[in-house]
C-alpha positions as a Markdown table, in Angstrom:
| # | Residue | x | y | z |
|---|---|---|---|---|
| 1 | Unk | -1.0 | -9.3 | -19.8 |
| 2 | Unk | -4.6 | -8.1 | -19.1 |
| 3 | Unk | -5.1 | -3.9 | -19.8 |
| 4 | Unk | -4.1 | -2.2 | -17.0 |
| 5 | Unk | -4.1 | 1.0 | -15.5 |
| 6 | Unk | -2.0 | 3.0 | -13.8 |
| 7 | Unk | -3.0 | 3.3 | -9.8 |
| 8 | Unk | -1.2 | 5.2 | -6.5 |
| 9 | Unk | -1.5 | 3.3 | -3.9 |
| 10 | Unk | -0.9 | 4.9 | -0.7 |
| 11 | Unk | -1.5 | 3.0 | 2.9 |
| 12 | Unk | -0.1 | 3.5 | 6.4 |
| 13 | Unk | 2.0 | 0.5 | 8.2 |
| 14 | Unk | 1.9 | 0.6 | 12.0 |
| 15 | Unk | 4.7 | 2.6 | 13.4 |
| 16 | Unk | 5.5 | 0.6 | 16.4 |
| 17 | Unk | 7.1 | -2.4 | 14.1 |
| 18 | Unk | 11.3 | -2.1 | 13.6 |
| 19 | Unk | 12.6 | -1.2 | 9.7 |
| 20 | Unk | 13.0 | -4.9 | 8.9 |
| 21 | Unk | 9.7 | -5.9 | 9.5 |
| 22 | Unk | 8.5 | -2.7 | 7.8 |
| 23 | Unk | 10.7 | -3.2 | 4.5 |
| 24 | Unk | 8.7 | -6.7 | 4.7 |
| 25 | Unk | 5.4 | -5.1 | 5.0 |
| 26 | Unk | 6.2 | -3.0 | 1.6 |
| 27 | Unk | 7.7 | -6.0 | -0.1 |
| 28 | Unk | 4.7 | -7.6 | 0.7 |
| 29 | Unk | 2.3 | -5.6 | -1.1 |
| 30 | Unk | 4.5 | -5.2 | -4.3 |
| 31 | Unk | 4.0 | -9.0 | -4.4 |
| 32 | Unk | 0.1 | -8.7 | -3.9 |
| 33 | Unk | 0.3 | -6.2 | -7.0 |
| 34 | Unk | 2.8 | -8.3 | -9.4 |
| 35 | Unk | 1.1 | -11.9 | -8.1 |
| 36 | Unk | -2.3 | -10.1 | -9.7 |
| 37 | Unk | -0.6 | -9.3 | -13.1 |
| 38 | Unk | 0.3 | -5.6 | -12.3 |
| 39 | Unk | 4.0 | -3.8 | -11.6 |
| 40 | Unk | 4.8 | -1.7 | -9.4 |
| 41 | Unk | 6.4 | 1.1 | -11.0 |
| 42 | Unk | 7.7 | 3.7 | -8.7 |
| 43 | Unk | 8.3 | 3.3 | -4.7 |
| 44 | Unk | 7.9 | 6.4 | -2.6 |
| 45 | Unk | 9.0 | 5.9 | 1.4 |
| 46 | Unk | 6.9 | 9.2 | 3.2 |
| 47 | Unk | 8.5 | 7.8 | 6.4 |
| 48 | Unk | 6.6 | 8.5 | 9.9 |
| 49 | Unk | 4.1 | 11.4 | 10.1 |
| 50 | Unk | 1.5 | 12.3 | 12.2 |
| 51 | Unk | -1.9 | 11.1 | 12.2 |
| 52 | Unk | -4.7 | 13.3 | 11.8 |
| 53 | Unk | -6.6 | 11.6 | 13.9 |
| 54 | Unk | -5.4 | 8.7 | 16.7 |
| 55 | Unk | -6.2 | 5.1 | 15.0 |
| 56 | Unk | -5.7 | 1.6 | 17.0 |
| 57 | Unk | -4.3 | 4.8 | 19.6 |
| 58 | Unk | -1.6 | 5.1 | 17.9 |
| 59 | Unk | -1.2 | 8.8 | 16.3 |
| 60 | Unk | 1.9 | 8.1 | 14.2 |
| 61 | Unk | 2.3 | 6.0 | 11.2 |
| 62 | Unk | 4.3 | 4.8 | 8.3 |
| 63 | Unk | 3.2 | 6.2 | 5.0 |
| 64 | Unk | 4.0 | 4.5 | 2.0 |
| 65 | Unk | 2.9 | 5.4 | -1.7 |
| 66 | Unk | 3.7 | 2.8 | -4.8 |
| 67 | Unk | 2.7 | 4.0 | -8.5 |
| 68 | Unk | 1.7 | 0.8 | -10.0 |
| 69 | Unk | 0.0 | -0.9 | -13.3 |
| 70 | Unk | -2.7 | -2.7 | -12.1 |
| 71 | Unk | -5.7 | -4.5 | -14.1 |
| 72 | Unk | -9.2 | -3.0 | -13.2 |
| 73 | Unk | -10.2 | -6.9 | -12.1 |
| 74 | Unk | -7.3 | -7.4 | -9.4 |
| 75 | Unk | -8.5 | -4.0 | -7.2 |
| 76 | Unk | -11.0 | -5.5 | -5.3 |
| 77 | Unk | -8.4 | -8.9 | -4.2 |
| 78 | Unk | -5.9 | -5.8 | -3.5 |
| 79 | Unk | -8.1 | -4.0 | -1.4 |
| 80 | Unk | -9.6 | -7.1 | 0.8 |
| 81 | Unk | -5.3 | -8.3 | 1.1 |
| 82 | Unk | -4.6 | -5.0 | 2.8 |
| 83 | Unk | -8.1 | -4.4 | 4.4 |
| 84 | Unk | -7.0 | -8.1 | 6.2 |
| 85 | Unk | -3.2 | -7.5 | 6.9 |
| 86 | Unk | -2.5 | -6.4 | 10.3 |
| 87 | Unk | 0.4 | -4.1 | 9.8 |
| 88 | Unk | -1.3 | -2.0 | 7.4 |
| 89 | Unk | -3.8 | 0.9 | 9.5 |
| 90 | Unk | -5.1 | 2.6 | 6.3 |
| 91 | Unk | -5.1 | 2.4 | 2.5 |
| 92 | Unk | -6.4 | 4.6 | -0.4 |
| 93 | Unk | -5.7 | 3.2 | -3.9 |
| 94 | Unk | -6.9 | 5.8 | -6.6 |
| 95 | Unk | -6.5 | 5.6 | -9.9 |
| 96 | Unk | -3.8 | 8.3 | -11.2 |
| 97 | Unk | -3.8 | 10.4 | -14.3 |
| 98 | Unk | -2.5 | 8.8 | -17.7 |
């Protein structure tokens, strides 16, 4: 396994999609992290909050944070997956403290 690092990613899922399809939104994602050689090792549900501002018109959404260990050369395939999935309205992936 490549050196990873460990990363929060946090992203909001659209809030008008029913729990099935939203537990297949966040299952999703784990796989984009573990299909790049990372794990994901912590899963933190926010549930649906407020938007600080309306996106797509919608002003609720989803929030979702995963602590995962991801190699510094599979962020940028990360980022484009969930810049291109429709579910997902915004993303930040930082990386966390050691």
């Amino acid at each position: 396994m490549a050196n990873t690092r460990p990363y929060e990613v946090t992203f909001v899922v659209r809030p008008d999609i029913d729990e099935t399809a939203f537990t297949g939104v966040v299952d999703k994602v784990k796989g984009w992290i573990t299909a790049a050689g990372g794990a994901v090792t912590q899963a933190n549900i926010w549930g649906r909050r407020r938007l600080a501002y309306p996106i797509k018109k919608l002003t609720e959404g989803q929030y979702v944070l995963l602590l995962a260990d991801l190699p510094t050369q599979a962020l940028a395939g990360l980022e484009r997956d969930l810049r291109l999935s429709e579910e997902v309205l915004r993303f930040l992936l930082v990386r966390a403290d050691d």
